[in-house]
C-alpha positions as YAML, in Angstrom:
chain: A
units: angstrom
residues:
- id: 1
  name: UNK
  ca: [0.00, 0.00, 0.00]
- id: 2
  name: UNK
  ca: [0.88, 3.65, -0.59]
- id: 3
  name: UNK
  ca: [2.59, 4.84, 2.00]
- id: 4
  name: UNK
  ca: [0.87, 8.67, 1.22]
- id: 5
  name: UNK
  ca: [-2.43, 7.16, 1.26]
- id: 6
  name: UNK
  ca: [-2.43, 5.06, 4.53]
- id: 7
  name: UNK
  ca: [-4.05, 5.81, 7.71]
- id: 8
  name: UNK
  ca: [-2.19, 3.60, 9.71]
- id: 9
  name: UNK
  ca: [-4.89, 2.70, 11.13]
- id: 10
  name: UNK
  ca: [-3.81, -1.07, 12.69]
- id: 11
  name: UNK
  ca: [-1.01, -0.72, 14.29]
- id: 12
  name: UNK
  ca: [1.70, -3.32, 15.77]
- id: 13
  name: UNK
  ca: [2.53, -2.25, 19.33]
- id: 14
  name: UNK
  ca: [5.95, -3.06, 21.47]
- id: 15
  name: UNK
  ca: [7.87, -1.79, 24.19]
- id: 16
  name: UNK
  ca: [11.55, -0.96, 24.62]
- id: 17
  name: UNK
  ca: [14.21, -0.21, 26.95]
- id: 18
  name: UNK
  ca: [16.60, 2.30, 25.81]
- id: 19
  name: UNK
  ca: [19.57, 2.49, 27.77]
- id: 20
  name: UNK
  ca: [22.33, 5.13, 25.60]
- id: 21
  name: UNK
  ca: [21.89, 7.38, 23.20]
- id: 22
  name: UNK
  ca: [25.49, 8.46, 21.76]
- id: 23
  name: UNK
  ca: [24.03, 12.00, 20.82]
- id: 24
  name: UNK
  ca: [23.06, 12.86, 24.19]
- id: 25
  name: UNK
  ca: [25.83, 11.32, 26.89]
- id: 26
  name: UNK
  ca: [23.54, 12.19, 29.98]
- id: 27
  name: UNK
  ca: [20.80, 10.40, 28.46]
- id: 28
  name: UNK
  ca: [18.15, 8.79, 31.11]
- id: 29
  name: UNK
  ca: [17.72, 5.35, 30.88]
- id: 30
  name: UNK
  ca: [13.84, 5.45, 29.99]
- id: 31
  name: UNK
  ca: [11.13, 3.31, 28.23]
- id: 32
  name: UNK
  ca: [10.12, 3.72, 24.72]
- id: 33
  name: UNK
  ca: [7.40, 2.08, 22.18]
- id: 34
  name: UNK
  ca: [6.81, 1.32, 18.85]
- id: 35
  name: UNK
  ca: [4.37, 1.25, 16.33]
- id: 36
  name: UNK
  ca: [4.15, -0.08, 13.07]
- id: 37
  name: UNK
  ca: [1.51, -0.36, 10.70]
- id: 38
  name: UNK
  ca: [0.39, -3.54, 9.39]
- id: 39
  name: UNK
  ca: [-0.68, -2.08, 6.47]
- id: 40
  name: UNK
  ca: [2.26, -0.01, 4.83]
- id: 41
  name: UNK
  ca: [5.17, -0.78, 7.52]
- id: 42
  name: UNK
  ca: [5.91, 2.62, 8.91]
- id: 43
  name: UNK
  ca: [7.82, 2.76, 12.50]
- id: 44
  name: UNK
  ca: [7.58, 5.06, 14.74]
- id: 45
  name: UNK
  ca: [9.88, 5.45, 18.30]
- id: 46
  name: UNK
  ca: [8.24, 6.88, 21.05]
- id: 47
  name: UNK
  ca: [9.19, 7.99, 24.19]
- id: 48
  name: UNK
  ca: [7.17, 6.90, 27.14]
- id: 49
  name: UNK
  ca: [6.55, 10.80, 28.32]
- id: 50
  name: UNK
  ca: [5.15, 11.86, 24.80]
- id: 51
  name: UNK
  ca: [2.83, 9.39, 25.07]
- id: 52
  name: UNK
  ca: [-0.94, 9.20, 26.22]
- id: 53
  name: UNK
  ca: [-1.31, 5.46, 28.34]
- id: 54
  name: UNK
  ca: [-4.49, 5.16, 27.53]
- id: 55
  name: UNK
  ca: [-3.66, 4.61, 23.70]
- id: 56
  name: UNK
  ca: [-1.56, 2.02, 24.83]
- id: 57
  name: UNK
  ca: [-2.39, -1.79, 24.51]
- id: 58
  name: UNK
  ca: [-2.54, -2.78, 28.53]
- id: 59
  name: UNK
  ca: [-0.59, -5.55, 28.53]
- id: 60
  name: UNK
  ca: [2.44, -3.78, 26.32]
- id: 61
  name: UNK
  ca: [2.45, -1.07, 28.53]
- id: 62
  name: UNK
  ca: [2.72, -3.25, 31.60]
- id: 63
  name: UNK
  ca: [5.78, -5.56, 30.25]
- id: 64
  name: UNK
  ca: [7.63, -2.03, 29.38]
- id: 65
  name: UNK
  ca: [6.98, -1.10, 33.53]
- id: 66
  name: UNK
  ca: [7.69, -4.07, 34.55]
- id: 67
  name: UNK
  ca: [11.07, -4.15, 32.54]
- id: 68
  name: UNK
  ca: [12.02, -0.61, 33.47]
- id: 69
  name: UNK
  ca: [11.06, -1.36, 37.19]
- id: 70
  name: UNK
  ca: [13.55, -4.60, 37.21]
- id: 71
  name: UNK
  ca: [16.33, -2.85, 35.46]
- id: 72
  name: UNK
  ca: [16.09, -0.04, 38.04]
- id: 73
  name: UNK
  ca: [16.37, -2.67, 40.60]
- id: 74
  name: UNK
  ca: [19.21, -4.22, 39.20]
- id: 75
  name: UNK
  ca: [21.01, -0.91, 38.72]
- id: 76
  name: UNK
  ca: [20.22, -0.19, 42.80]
- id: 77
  name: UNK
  ca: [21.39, -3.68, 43.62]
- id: 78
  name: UNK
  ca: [24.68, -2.98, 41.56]
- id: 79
  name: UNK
  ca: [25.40, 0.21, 43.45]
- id: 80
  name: UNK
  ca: [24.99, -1.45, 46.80]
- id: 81
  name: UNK
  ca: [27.26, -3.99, 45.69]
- id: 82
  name: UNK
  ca: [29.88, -1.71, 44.93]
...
């Protein structure tokens, strides 16, 4: 399908961690989500904060919490190692 002419109206959902970003070296680890559209393919990276939960499929949005919550548990327990 025509990219121009699509409404993008199904989309694909899925959550991810993003831990660096080598353009900004202060960068937050934070969670991010994707959509793409089933019908022409488009992909779009979100970031958590721009985003409006309630658009979110519930059970996409809850594995992206409950990844960000164990890697900020991990990161805590690594700092109390040290």
């Amino acid at each position: 399908m025509d990219k121009k002419s699509c409404q993008c109206v199904e989309l694909k959902w899925e959550c991810w961690i993003k831990e660096y970003d080598s353009d900004n070296p202060d960068f937050i680890t934070g969670l991010w989500f994707s959509t793409e559209c089933a019908a022409c393919g488009d992909m779009q990276f979100i970031p958590h904060a721009e985003l409006d939960e309630s658009t979110i499929p519930k059970e996409i949005l809850a594995r992206g919490l409950a990844w960000l919550k164990r890697q900020e548990e991990e990161k805590a327990s690594q700092i109390q190692e040290s």
